[in-house]
PDB file as gemmi writes it, atoms N, CA and C in Angstrom:
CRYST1    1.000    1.000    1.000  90.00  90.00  90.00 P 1                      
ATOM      1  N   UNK A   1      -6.330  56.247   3.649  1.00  0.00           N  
ATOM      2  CA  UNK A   1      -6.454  56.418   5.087  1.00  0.00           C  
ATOM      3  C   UNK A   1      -5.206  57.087   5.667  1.00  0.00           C  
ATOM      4  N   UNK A   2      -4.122  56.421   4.946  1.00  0.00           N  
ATOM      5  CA  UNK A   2      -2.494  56.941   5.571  1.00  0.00           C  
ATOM      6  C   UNK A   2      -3.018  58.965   5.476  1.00  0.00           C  
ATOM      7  N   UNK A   3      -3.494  59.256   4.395  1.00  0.00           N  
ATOM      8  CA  UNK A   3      -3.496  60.972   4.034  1.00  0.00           C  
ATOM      9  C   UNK A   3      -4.516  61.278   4.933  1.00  0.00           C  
ATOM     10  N   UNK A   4      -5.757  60.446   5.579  1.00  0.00           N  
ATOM     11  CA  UNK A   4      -6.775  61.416   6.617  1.00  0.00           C  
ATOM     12  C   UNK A   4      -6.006  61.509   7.778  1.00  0.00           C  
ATOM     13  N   UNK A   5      -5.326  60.359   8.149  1.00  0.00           N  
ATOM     14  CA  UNK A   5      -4.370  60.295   9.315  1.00  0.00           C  
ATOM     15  C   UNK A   5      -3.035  61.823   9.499  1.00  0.00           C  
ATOM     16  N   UNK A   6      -2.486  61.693   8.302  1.00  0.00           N  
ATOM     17  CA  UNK A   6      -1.255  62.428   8.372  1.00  0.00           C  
ATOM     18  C   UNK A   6      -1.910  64.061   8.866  1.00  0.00           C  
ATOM     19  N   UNK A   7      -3.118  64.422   7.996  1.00  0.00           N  
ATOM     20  CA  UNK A   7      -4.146  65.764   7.825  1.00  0.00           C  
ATOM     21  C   UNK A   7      -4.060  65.924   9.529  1.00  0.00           C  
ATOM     22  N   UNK A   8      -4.987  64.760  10.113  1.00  0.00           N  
ATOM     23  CA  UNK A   8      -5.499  65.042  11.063  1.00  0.00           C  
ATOM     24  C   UNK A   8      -4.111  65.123  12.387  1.00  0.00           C  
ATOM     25  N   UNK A   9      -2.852  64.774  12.310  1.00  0.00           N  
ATOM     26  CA  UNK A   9      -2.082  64.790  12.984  1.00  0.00           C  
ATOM     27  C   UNK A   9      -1.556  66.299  12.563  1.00  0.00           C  
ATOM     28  N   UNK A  10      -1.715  66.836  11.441  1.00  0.00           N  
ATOM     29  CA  UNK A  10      -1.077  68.246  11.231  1.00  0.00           C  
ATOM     30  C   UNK A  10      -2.311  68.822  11.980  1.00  0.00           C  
ATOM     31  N   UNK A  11      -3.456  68.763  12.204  1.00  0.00           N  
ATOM     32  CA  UNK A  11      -4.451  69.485  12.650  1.00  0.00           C  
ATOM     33  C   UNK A  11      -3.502  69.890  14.070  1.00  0.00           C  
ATOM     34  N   UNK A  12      -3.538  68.719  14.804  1.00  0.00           N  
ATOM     35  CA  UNK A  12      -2.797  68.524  16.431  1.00  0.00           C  
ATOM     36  C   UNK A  12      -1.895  69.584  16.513  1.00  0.00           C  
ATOM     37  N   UNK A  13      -0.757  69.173  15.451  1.00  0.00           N  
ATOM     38  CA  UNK A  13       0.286  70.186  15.656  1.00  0.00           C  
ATOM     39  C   UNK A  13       0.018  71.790  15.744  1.00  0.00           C  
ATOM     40  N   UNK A  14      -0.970  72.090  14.280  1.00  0.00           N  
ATOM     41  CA  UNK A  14      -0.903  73.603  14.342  1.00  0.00           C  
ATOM     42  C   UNK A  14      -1.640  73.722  15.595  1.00  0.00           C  
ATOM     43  N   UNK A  15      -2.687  73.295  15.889  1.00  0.00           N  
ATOM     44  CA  UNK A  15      -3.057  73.826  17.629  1.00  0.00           C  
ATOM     45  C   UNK A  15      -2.160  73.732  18.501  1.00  0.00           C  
ATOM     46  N   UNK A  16      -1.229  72.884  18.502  1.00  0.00           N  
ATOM     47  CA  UNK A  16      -0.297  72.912  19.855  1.00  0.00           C  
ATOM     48  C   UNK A  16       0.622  74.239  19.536  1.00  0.00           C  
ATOM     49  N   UNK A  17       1.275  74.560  18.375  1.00  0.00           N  
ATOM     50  CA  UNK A  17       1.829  75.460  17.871  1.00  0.00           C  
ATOM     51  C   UNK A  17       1.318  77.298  18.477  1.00  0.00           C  
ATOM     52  N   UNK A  18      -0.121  76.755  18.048  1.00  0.00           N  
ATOM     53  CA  UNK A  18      -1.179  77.636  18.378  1.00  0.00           C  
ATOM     54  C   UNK A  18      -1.036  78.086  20.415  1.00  0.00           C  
ATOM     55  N   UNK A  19      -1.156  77.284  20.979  1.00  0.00           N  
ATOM     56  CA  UNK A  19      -1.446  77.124  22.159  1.00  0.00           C  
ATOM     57  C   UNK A  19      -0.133  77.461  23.268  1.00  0.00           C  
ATOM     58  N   UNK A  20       1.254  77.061  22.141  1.00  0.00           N  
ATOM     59  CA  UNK A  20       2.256  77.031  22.774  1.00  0.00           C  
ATOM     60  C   UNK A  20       2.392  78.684  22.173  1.00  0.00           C  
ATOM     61  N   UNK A  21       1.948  79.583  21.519  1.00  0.00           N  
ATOM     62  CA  UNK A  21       2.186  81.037  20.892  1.00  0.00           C  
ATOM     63  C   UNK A  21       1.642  81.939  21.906  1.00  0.00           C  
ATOM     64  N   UNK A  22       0.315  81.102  22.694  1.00  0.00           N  
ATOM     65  CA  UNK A  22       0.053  81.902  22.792  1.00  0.00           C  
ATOM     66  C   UNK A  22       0.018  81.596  24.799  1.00  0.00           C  
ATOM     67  N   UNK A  23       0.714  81.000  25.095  1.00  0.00           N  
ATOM     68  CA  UNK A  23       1.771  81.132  26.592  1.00  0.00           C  
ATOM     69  C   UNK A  23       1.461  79.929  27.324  1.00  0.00           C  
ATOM     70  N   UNK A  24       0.457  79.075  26.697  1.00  0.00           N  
ATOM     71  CA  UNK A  24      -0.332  78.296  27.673  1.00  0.00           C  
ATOM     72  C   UNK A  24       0.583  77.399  28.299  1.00  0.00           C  
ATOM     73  N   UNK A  25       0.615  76.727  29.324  1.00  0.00           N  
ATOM     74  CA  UNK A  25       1.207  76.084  29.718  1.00  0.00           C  
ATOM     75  C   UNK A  25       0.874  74.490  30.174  1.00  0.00           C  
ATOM     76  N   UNK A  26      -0.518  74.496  30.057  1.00  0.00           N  
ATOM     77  CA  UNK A  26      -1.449  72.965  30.249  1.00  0.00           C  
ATOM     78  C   UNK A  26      -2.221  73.135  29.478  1.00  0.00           C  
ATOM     79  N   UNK A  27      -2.485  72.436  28.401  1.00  0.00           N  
ATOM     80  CA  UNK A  27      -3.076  71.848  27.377  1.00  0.00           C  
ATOM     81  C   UNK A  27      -3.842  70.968  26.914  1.00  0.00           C  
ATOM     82  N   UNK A  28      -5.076  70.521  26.953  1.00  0.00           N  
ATOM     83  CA  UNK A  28      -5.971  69.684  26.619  1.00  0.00           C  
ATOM     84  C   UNK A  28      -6.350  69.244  25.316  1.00  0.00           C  
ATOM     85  N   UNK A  29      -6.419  68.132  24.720  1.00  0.00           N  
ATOM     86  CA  UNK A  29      -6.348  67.795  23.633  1.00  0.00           C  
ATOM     87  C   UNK A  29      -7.545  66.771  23.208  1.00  0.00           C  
ATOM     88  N   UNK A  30      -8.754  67.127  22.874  1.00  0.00           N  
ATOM     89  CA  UNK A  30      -9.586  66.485  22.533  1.00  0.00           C  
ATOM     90  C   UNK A  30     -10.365  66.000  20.972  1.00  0.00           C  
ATOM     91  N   UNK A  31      -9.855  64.897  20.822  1.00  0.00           N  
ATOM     92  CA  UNK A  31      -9.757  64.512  19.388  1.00  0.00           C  
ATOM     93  C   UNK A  31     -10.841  63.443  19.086  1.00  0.00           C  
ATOM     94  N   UNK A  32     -11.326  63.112  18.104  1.00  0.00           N  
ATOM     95  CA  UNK A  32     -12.005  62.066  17.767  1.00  0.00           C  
ATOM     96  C   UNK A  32     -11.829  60.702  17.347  1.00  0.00           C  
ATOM     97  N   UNK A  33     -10.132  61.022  16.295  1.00  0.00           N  
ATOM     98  CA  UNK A  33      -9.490  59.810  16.098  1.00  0.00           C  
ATOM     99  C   UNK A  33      -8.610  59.161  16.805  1.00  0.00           C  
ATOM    100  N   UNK A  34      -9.610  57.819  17.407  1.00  0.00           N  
ATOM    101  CA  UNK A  34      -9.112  57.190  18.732  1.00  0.00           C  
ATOM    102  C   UNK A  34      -7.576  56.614  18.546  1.00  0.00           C  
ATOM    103  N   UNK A  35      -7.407  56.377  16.644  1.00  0.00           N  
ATOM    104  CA  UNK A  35      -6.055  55.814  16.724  1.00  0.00           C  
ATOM    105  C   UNK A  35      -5.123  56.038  16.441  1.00  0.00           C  
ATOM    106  N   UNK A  36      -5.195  57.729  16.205  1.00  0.00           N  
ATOM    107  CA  UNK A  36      -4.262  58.968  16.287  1.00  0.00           C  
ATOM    108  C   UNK A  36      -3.663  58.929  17.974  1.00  0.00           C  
ATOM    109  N   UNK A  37      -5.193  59.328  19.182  1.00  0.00           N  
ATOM    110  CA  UNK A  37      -4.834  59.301  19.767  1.00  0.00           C  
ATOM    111  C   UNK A  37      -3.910  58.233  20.717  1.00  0.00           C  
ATOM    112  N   UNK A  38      -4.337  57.198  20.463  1.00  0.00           N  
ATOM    113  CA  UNK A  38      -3.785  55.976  20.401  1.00  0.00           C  
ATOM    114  C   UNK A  38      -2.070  55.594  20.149  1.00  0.00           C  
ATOM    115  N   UNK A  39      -2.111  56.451  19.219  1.00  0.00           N  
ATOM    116  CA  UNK A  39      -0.635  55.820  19.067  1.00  0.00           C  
ATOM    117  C   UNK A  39      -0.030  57.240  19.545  1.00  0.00           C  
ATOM    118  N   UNK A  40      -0.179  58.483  20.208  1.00  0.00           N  
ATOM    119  CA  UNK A  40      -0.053  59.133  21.038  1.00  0.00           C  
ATOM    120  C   UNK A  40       0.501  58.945  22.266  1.00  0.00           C  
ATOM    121  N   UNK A  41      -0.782  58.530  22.592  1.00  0.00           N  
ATOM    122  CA  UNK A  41      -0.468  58.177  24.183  1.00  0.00           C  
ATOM    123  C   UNK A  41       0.190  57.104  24.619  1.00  0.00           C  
ATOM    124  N   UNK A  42       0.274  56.088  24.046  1.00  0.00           N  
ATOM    125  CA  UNK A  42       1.214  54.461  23.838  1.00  0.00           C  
ATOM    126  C   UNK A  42       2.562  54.856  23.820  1.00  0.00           C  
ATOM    127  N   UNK A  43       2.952  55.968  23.502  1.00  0.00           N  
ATOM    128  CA  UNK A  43       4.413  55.789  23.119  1.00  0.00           C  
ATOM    129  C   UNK A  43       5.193  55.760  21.609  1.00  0.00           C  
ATOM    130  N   UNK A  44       4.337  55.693  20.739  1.00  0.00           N  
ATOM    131  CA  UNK A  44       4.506  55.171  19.618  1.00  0.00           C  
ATOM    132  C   UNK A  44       4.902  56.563  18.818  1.00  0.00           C  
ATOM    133  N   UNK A  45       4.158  57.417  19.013  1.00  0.00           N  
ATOM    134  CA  UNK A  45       4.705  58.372  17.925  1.00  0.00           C  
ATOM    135  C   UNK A  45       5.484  58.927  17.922  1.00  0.00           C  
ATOM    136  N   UNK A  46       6.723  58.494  19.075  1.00  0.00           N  
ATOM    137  CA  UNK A  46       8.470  58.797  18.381  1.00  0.00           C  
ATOM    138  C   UNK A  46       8.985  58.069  17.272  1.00  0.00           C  
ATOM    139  N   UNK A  47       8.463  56.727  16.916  1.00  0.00           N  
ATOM    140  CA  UNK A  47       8.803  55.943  16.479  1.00  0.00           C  
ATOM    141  C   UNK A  47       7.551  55.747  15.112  1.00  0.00           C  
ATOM    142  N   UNK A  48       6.651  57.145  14.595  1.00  0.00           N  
ATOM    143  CA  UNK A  48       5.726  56.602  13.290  1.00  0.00           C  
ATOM    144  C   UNK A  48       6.553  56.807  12.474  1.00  0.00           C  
ATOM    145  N   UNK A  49       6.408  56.568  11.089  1.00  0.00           N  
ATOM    146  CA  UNK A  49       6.591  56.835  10.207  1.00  0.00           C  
ATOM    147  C   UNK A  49       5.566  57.986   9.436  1.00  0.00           C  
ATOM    148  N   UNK A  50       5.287  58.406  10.676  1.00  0.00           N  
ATOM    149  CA  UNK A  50       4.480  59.908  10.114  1.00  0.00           C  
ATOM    150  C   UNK A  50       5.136  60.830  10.526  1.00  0.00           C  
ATOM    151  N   UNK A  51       5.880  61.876   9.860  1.00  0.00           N  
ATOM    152  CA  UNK A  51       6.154  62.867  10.453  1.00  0.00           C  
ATOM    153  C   UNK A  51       5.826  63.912  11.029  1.00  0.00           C  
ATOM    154  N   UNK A  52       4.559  63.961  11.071  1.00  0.00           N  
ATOM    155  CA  UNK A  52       3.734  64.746  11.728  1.00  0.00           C  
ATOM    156  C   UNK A  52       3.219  64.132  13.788  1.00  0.00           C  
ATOM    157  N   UNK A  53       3.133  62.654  13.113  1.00  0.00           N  
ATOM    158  CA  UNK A  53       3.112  62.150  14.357  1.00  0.00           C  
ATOM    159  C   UNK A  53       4.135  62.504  15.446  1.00  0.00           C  
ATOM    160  N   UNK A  54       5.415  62.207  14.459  1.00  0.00           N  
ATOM    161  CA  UNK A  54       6.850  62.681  15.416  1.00  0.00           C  
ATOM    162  C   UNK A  54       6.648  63.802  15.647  1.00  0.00           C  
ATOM    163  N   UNK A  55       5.980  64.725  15.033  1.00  0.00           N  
ATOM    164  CA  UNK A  55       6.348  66.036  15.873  1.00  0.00           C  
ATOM    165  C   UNK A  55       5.780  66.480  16.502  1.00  0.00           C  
ATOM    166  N   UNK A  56       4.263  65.765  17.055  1.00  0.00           N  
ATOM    167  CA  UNK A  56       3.682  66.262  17.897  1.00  0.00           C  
ATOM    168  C   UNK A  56       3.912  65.222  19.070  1.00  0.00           C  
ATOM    169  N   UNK A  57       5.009  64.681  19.372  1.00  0.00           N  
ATOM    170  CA  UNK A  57       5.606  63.463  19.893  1.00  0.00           C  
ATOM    171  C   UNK A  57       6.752  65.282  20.862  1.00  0.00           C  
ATOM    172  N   UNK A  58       7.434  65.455  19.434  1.00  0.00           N  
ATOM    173  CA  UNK A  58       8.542  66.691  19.782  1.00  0.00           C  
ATOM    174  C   UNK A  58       7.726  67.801  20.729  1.00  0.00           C  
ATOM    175  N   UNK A  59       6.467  68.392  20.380  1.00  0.00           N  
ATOM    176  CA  UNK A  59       6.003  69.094  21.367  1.00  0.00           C  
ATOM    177  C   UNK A  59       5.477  68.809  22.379  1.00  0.00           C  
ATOM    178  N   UNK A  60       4.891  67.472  22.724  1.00  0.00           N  
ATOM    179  CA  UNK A  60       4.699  67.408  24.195  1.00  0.00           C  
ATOM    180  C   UNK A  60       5.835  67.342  24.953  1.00  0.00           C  
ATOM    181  N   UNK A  61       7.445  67.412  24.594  1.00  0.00           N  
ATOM    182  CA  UNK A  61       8.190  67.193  25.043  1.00  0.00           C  
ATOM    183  C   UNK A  61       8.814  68.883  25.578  1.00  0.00           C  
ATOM    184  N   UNK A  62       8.200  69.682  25.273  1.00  0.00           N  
ATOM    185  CA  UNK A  62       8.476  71.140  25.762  1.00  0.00           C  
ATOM    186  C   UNK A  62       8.334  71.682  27.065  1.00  0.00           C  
ATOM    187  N   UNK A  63       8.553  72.735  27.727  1.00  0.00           N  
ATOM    188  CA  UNK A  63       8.248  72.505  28.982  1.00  0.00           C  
ATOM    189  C   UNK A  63       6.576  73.357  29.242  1.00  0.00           C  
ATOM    190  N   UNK A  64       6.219  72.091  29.252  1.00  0.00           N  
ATOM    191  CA  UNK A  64       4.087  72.269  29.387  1.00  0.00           C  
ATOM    192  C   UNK A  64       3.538  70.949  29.637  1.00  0.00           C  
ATOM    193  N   UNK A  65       2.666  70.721  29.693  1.00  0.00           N  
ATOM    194  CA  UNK A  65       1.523  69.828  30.057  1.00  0.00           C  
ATOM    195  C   UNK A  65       0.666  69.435  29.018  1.00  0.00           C  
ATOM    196  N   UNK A  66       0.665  68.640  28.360  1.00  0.00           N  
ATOM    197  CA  UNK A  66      -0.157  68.020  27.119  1.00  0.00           C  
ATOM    198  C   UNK A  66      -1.152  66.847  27.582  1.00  0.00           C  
ATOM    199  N   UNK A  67      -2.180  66.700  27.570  1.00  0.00           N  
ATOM    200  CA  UNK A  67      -3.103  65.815  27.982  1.00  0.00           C  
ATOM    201  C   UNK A  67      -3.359  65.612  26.593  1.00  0.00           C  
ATOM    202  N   UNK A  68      -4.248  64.387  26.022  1.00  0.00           N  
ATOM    203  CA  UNK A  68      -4.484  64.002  24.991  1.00  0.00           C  
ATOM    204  C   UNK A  68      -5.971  63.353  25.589  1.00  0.00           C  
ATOM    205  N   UNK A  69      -7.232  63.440  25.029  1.00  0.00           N  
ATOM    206  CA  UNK A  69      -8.230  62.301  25.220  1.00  0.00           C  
ATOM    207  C   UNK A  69      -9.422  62.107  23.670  1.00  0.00           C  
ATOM    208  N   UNK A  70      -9.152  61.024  23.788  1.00  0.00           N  
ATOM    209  CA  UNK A  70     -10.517  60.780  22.640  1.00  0.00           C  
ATOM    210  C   UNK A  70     -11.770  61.034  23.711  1.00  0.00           C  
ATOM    211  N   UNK A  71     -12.581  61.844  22.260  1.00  0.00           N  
ATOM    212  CA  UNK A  71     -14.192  61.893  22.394  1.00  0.00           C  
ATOM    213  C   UNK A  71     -14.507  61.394  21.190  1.00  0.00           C  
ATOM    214  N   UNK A  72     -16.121  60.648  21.710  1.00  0.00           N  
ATOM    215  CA  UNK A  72     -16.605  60.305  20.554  1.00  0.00           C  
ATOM    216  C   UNK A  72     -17.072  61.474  19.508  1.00  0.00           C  
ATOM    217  N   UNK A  73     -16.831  61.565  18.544  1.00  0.00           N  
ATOM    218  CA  UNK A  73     -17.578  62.805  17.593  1.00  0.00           C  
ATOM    219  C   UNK A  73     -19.046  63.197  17.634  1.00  0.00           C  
ATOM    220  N   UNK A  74     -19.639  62.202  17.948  1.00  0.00           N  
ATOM    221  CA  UNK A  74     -21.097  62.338  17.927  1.00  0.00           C  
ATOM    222  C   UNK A  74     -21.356  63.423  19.720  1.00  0.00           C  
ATOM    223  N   UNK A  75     -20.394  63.004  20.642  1.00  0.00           N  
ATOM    224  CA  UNK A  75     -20.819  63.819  21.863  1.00  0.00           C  
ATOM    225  C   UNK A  75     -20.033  64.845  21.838  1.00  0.00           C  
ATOM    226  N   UNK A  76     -18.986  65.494  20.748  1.00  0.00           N  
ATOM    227  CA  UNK A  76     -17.915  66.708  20.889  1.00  0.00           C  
ATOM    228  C   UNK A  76     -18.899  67.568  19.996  1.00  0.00           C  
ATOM    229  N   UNK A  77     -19.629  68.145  21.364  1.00  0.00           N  
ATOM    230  CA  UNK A  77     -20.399  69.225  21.277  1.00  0.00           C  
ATOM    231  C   UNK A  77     -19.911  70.384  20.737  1.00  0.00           C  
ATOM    232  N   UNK A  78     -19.501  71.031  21.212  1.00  0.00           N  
ATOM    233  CA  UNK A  78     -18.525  72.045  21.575  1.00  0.00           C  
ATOM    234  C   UNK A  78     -17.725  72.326  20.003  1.00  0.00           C  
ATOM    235  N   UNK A  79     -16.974  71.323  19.874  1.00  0.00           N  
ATOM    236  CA  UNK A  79     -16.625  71.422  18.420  1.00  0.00           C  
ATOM    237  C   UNK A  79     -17.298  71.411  17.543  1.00  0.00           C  
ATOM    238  N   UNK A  80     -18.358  70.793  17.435  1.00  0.00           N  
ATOM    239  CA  UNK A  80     -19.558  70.942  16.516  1.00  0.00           C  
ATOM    240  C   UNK A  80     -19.920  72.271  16.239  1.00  0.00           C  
ATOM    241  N   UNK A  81     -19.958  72.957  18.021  1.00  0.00           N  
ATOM    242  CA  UNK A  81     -20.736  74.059  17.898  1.00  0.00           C  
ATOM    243  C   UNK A  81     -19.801  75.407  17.189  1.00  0.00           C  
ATOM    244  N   UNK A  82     -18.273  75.340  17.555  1.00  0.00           N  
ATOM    245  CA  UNK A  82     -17.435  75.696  16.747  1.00  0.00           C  
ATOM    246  C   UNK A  82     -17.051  75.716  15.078  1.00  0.00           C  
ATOM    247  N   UNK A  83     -17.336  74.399  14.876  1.00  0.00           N  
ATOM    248  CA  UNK A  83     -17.037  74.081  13.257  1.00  0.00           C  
ATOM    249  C   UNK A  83     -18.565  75.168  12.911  1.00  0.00           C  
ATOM    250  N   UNK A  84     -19.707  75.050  12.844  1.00  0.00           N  
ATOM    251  CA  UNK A  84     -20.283  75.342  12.071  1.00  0.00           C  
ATOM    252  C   UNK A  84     -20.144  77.476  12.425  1.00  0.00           C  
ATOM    253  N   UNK A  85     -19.859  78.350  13.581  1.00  0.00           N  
ATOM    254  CA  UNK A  85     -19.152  78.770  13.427  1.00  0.00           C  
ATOM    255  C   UNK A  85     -18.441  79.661  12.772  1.00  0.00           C  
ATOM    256  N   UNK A  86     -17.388  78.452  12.061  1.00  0.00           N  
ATOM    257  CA  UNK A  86     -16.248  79.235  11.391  1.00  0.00           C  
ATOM    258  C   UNK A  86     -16.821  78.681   9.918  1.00  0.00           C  
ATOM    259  N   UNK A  87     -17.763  77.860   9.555  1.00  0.00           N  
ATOM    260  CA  UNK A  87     -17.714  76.877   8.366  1.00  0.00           C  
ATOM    261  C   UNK A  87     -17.283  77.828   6.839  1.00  0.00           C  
ATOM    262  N   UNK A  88     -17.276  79.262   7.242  1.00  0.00           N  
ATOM    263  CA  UNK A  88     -17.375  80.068   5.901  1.00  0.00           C  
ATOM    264  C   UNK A  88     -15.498  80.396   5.938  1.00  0.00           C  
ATOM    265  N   UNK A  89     -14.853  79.643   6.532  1.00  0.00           N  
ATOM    266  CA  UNK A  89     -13.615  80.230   6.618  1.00  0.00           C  
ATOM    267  C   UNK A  89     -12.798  79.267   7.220  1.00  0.00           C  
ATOM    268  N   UNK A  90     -12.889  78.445   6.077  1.00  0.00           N  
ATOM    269  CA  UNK A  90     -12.414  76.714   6.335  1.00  0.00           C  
ATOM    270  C   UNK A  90     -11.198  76.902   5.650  1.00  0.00           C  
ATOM    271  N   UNK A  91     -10.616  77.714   4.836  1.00  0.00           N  
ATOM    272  CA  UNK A  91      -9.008  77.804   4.524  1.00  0.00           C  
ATOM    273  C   UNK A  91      -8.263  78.693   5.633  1.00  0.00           C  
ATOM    274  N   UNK A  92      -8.599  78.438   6.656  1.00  0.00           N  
ATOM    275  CA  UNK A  92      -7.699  79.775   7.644  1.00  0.00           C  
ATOM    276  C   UNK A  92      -7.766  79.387   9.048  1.00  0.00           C  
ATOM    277  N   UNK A  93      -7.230  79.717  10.062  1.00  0.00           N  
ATOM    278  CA  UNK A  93      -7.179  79.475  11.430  1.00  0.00           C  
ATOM    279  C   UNK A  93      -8.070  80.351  11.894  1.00  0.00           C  
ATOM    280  N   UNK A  94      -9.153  80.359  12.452  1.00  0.00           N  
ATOM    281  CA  UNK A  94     -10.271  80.786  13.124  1.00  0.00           C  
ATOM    282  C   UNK A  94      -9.781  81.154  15.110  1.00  0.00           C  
ATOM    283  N   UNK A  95      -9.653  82.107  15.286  1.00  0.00           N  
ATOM    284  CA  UNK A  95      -9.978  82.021  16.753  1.00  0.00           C  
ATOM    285  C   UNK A  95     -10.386  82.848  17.747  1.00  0.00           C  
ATOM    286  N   UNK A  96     -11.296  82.027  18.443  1.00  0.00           N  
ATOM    287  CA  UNK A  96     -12.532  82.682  18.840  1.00  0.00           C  
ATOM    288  C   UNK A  96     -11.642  83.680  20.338  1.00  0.00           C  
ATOM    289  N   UNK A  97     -11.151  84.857  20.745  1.00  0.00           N  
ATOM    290  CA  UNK A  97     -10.975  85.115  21.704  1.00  0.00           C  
ATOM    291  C   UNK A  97     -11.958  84.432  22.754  1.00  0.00           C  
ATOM    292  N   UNK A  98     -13.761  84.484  22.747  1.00  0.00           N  
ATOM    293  CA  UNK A  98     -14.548  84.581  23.461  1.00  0.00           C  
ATOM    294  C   UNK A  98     -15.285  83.718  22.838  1.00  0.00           C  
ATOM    295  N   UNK A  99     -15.862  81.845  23.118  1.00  0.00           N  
ATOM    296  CA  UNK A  99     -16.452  81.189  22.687  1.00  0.00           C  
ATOM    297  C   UNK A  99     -17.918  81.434  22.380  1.00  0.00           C  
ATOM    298  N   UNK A 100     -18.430  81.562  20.925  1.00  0.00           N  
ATOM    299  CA  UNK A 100     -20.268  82.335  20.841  1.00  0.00           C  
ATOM    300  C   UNK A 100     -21.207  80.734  21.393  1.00  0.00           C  
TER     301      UNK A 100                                                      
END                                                                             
């Protein structure tokens, strides 16, 4: 579980990475794992022992706007409709200028 956790906190980062490249300045963050987000928004992930956690702890601390919210997976439409998508090009960063 510790390795789906750590994965899914590197997911966070390269999008914020992503988001912060490309000028944004308010940021929305809609995730599925409630206890990723969880220890997010609590305060806690200055203090994981994930380093990935810490560092997406380090980028909301930039000058921008980071919102964080769990969705349930079953209603994150949108991503669904995304993942399948890109599904042929699952080793690479996909991005859509213009959502199909």
């Amino acid at each position: 579980m510790d390795e789906i956790f750590r994965i899914e906190a590197r997911a966070i980062v390269e999008g914020m990475k992503l988001a912060w490249l490309k000028g944004f300045k308010q940021v929305e963050i809609n995730y599925d794992n409630a206890m990723l987000i969880d220890t997010i928004c609590n305060g806690f992930a200055s203090i994981s022992n994930i380093a990935e956690v810490r560092i997406i702890h380090e980028w909301c601390n930039k000058d921008w706007k980071v919102k964080f919210r769990h969705v349930l997976r079953g209603n994150n439409k949108v991503v669904n409709c995304l993942v399948k998508a890109a599904i042929k090009k699952l080793n690479q960063v996909v991005i859509f200028p213009v959502p199909p």
